[in-house]
C-alpha positions in Angstrom: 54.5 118.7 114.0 55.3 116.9 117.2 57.0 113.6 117.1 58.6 111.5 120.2 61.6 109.4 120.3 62.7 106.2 122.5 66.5 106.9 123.2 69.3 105.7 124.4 72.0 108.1 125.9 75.8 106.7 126.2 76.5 108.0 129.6 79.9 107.6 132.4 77.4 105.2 134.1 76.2 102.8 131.4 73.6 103.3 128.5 71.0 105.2 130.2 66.8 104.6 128.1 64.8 107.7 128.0 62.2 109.3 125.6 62.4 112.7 123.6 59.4 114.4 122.0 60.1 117.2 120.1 57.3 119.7 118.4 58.3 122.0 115.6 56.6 125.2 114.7 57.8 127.3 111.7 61.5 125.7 112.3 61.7 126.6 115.9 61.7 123.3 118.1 60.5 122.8 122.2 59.7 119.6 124.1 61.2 117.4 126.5 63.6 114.8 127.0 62.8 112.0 130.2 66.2 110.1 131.0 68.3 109.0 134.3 64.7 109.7 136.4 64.4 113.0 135.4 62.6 115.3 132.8 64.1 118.6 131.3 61.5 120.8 128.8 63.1 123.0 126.6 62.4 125.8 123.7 63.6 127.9 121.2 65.6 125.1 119.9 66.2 124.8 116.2 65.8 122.6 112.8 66.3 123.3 109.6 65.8 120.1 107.3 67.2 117.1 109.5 69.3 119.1 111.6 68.2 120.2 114.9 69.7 121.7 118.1 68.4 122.6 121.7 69.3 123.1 125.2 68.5 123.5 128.9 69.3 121.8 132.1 68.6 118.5 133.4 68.1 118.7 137.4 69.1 115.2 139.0 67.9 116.0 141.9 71.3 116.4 143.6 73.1 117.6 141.2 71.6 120.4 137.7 73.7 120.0 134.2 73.4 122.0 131.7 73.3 120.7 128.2 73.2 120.9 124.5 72.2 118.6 122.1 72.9 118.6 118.5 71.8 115.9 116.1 70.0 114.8 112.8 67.1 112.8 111.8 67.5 110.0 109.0 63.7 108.8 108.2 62.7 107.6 111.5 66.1 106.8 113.1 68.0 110.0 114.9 71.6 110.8 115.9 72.7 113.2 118.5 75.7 114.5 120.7 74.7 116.3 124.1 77.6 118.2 125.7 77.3 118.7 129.5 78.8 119.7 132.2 79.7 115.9 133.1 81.4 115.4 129.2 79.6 114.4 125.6 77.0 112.1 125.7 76.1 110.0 122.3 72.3 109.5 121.6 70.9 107.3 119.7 67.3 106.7 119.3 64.1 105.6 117.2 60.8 107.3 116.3 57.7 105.9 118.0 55.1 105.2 115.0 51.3 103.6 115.6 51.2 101.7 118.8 54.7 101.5 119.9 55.6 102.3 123.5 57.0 105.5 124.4 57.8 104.7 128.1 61.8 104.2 128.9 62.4 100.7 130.2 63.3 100.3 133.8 
């Protein structure tokens, strides 16, 4: 089951808009997350009920992280904590039903 997400990560540099898809295949979880101008895919992540976890690394252009992200999905709503490199991000975001936009704003 694949389902995307219009977040909002709580970064050093202001709330930063981005959009997370995540697909699930017998409880192991891969996808993407597009924020701060950049895209990172990942796989073998994890979920088991609402909880989830992944990782990889989120090239800037001038500068890689690493991260991990840990969260849970309430319904359509999801809460999540990446740790980096750079310090713990919250994330906060909403799933994109029917003909909502999936595009970060600007």
């Amino acid at each position: 089951m694949k389902s995307t997400f219009n977040v909002t990560l709580q970064t050093p540099i202001g709330p930063q808009r981005g959009v997370l898809t995540m697909e699930e295949e017998r409880g192991v979880l891969s996808g993407s997350i597009r924020a701060m101008g950049s895209t990172s895919f990942f796989k073998n992540g994890k979920i088991d009920s609402n909880a989830f976890e992944f990782s990889g690394v989120l090239n800037m252009g001038f500068f890689c992280t690493k991260y991990q992200v840990k969260g849970n999905l309430s319904g359509n709503a999801l809460a999540a904590v990446a740790t980096t490199g750079y310090g713990t991000f919250q994330i906060s975001g909403m799933r994109v039903t029917g003909a909502a936009s999936a595009s970060p704003a600007p």
